[in-house]
DSSP file (Angstrom, degrees, kcal/mol; ACC not computed):
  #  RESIDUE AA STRUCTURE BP1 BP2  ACC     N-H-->O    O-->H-N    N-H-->O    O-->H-N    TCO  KAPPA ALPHA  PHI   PSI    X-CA   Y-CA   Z-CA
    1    1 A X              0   0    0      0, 0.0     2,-0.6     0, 0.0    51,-0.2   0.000 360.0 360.0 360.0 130.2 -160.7   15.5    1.3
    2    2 A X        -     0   0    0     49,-3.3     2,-0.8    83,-0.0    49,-0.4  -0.811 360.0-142.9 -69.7  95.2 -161.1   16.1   -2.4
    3    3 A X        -     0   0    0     -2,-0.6    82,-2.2    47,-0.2     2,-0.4  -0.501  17.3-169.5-102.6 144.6 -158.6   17.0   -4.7
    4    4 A X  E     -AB  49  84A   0     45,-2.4    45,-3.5    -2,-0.8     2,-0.6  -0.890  16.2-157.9-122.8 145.5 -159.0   19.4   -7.7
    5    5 A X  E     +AB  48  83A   0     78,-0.7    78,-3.3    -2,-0.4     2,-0.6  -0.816  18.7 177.9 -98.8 107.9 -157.2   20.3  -10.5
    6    6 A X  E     -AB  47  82A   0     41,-1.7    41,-5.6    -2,-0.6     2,-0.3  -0.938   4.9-170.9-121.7 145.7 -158.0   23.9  -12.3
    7    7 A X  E     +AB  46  81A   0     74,-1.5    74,-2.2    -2,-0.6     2,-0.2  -0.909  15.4 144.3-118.5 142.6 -156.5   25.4  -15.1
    8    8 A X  E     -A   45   0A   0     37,-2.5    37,-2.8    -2,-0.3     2,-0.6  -0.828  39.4-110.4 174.2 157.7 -156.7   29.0  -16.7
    9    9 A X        -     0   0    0     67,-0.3    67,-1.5    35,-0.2     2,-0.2  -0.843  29.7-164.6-114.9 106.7 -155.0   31.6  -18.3
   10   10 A X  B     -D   75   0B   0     -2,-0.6     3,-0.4    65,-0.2    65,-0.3  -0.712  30.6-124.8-125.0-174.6 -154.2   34.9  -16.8
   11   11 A X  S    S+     0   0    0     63,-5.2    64,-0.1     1,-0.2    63,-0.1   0.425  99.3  26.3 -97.3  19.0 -153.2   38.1  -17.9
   12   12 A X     >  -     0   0    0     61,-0.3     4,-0.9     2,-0.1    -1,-0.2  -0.309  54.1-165.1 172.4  95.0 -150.0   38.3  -15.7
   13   13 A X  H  > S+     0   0    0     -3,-0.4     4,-1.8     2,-0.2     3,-0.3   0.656  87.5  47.1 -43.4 -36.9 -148.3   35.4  -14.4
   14   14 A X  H  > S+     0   0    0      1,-0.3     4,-1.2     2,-0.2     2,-1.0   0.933 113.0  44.8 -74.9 -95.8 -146.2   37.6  -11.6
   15   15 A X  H  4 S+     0   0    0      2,-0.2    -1,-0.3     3,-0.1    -2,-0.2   0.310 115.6  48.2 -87.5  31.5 -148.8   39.4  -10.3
   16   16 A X  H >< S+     0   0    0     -2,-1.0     3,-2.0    -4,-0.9    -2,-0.2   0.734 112.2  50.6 -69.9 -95.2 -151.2   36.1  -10.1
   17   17 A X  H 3< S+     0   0    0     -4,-1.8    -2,-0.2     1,-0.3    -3,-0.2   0.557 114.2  44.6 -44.7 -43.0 -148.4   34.0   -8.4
   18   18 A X  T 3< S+     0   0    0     -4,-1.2     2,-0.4    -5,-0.2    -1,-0.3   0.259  86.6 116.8-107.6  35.1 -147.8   36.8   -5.6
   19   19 A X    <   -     0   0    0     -3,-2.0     3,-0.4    -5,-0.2     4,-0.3  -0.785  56.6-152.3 -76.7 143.2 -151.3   37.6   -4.7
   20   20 A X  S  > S+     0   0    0     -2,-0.4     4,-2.8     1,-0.2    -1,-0.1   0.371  72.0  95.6-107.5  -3.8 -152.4   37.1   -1.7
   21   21 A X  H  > S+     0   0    0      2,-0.2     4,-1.7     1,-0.2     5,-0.4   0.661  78.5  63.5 -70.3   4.2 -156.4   36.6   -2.8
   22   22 A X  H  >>S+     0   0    0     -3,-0.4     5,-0.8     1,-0.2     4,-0.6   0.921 103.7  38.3 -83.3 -56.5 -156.1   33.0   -3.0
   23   23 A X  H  >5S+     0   0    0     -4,-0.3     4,-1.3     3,-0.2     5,-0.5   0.859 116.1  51.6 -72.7 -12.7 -155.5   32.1    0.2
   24   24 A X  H  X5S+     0   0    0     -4,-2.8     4,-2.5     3,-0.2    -1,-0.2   0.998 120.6  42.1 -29.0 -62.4 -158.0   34.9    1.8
   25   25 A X  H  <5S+     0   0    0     -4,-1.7    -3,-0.1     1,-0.2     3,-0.1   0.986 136.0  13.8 -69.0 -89.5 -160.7   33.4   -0.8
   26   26 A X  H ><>S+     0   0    0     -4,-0.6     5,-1.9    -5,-0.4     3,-1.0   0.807 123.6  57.7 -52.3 -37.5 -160.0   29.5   -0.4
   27   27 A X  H ><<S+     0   0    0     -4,-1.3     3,-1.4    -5,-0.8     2,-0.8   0.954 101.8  60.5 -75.4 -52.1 -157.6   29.4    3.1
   28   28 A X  T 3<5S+     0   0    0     -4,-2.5    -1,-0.2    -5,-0.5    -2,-0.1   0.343 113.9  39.6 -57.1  24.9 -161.0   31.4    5.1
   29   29 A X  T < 5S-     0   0    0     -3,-1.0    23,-0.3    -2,-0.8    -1,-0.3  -0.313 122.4-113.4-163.9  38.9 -162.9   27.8    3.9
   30   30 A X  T < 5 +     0   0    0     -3,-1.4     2,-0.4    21,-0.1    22,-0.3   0.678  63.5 150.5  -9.4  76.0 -159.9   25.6    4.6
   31   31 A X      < -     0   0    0     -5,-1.9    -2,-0.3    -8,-0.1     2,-0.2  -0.939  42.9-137.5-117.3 127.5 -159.2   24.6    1.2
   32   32 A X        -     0   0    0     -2,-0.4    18,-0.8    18,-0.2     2,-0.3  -0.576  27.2-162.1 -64.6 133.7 -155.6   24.0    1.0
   33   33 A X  B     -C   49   0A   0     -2,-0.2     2,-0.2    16,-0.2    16,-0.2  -0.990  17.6-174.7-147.6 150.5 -154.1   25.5   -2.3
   34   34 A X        -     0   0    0     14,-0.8    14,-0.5    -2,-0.3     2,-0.2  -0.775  14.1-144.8-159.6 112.2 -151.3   25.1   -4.2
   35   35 A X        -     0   0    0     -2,-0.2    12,-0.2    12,-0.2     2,-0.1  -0.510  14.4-179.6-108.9 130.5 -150.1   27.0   -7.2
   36   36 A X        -     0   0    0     10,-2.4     2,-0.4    -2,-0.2    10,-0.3  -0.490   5.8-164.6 -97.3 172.1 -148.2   26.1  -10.7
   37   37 A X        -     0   0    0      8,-0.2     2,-0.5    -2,-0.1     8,-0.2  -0.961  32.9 -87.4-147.5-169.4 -147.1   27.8  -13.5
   38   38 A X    >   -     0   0    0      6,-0.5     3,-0.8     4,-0.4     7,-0.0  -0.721  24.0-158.2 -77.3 117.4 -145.8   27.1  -17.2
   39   39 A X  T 3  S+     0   0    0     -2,-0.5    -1,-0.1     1,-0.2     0, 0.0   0.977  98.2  60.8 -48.6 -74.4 -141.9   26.5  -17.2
   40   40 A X  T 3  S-     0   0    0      1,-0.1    -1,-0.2     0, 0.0    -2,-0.0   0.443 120.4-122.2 -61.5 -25.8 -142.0   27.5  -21.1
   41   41 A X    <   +     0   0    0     -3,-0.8     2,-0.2     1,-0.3    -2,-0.1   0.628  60.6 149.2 118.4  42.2 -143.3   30.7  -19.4
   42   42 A X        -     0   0    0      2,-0.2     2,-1.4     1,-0.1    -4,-0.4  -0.448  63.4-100.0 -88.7 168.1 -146.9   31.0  -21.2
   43   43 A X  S    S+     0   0    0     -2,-0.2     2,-0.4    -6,-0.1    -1,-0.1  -0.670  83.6 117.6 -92.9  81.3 -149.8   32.7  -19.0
   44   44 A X        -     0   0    0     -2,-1.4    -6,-0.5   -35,-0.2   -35,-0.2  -0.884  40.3-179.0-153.7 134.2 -151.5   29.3  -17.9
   45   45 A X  E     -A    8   0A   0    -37,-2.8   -37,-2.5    -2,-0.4     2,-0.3  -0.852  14.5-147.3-137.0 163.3 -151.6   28.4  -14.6
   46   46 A X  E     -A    7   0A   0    -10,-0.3   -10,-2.4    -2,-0.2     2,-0.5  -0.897   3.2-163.2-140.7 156.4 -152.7   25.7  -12.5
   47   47 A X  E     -A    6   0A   0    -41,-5.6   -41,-1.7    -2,-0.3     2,-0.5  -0.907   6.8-157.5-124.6 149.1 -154.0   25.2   -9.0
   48   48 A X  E     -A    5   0A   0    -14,-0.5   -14,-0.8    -2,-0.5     2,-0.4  -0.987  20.4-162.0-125.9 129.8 -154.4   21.8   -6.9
   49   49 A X  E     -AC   4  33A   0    -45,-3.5   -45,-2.4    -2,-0.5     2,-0.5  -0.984  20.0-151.7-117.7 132.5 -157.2   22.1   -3.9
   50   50 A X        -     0   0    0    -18,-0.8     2,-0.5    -2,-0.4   -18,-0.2  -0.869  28.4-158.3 -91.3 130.3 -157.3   19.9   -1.1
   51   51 A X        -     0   0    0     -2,-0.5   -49,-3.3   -49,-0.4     3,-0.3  -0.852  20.9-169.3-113.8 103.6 -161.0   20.5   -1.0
   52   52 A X  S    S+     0   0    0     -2,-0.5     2,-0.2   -23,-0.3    -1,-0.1   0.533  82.4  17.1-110.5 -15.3 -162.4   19.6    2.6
   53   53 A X     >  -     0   0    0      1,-0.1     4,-3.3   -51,-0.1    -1,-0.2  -0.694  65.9-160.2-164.2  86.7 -166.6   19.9    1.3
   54   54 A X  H  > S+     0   0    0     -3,-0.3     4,-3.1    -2,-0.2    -1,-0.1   0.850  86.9  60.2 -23.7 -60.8 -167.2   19.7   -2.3
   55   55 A X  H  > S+     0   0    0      1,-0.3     4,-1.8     2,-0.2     5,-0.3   0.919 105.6  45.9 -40.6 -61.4 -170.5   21.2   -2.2
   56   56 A X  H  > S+     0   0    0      1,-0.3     4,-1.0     2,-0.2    -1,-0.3   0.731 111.6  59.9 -65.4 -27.0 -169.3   24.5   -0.6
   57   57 A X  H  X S+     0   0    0     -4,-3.3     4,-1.5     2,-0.2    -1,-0.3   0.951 104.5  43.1 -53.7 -57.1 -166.7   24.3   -3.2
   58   58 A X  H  < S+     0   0    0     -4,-3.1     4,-0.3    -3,-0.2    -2,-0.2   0.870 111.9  53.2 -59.8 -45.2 -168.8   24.3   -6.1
   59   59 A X  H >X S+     0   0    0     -4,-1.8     4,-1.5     1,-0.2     3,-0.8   0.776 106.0  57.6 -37.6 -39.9 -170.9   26.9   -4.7
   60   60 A X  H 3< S+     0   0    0     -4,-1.0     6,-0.5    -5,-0.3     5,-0.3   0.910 100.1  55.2 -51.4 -59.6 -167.8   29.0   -4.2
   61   61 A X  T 3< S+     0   0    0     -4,-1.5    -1,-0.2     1,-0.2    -2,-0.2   0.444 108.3  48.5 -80.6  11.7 -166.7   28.9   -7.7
   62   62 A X  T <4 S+     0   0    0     -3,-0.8    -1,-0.2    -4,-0.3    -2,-0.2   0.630  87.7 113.4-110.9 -29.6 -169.8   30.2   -8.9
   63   63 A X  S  X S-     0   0    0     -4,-1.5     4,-1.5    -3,-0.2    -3,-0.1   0.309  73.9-128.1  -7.1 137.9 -170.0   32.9   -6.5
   64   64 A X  T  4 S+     0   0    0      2,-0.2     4,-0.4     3,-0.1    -1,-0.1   0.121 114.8  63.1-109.7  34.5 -169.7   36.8   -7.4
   65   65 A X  T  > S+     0   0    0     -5,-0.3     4,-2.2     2,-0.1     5,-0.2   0.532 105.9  44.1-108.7 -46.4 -167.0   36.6   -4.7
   66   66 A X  H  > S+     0   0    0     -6,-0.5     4,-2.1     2,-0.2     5,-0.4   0.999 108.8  53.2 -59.9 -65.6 -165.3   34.5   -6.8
   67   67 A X  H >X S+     0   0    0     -4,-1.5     3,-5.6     1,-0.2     4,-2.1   0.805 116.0  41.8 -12.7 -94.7 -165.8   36.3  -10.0
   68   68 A X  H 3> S+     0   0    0     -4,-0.4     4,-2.2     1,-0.3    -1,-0.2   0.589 107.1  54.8 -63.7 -19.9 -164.5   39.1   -8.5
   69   69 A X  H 3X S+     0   0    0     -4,-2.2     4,-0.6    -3,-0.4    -1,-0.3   0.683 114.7  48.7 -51.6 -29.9 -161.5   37.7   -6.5
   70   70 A X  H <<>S+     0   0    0     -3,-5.6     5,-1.3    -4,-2.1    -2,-0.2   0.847 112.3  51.8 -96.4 -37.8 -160.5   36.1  -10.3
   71   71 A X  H ><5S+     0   0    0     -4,-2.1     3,-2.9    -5,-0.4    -2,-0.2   0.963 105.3  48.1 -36.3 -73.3 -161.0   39.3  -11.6
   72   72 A X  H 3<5S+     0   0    0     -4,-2.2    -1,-0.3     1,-0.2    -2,-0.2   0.618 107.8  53.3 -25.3 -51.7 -159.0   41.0   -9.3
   73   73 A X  T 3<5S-     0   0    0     -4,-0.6   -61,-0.3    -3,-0.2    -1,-0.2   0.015 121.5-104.6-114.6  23.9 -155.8   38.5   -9.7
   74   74 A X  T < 5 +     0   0    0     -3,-2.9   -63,-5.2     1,-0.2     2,-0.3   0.626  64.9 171.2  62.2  18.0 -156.2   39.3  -13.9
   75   75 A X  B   < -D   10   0B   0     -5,-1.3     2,-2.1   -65,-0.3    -1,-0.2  -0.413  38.4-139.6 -17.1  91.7 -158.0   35.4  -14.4
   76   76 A X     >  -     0   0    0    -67,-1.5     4,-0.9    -2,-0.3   -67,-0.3  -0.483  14.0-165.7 -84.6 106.9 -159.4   34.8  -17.5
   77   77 A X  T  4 S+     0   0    0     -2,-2.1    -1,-0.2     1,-0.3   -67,-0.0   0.804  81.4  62.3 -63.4 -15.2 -162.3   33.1  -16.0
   78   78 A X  T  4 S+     0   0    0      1,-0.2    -1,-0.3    -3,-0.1    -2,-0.1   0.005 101.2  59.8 -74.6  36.2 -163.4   31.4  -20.1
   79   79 A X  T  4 S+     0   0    0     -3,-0.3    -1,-0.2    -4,-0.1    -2,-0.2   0.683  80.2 118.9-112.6 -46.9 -160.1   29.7  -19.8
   80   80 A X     <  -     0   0    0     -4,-0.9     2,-0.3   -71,-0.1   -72,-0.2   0.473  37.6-175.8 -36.5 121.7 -161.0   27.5  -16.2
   81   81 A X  E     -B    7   0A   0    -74,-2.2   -74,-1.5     2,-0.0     2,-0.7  -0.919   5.8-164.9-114.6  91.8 -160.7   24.2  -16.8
   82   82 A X  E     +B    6   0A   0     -2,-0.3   -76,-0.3   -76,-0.2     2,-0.3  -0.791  11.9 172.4 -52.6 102.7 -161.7   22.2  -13.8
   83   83 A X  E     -B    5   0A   0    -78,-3.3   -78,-0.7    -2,-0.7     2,-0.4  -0.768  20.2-133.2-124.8 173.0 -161.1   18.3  -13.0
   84   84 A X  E     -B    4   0A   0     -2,-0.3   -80,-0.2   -80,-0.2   -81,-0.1  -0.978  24.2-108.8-155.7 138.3 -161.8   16.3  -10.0
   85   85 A X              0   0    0    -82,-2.2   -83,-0.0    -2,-0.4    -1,-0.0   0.129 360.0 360.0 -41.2 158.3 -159.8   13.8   -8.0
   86   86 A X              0   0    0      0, 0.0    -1,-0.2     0, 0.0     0, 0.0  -0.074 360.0 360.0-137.1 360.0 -161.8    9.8   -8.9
């Protein structure tokens, strides 16, 4: 397992944080997920994946499944910041 860090800015922290499209998108691919937000209570939020096959990970976020999934949960996808576990 792989873990990754994303970051990104959306346009409404409450209904990100109680949508249920992450774990559809990422749980149907067993990717483990686990969701932050800003204390100080700015719209950037952060995700940790345990991330079970990189590849099919990377493909994923590039996806127009993804796209629309990030759409959908009001994701500003120029904000995504990505890092990975070393």
């Amino acid at each position: 397992m792989t873990l990754v860090l994303a970051t990104h800015e959306v346009e409404d922290v409450a209904k990100w944080v109680s949508s249920p499209v992450r774990q559809s998108v990422f749980g149907s691919k067993g990717i483990k997920v686990t969701t932050f937000t800003d204390p100080k209570g700015s719209n950037i939020t952060g995700l940790l994946f345990d991330v079970p096959d990189m590849d099919e990970f990377q493909s994923m976020m590039q996806s127009d499944e993804m796209k629309k999934a990030a759409e959908e949960d009001g994701v500003n996808f120029d904000t995504l910041q990505v890092l990975i576990q070393t």
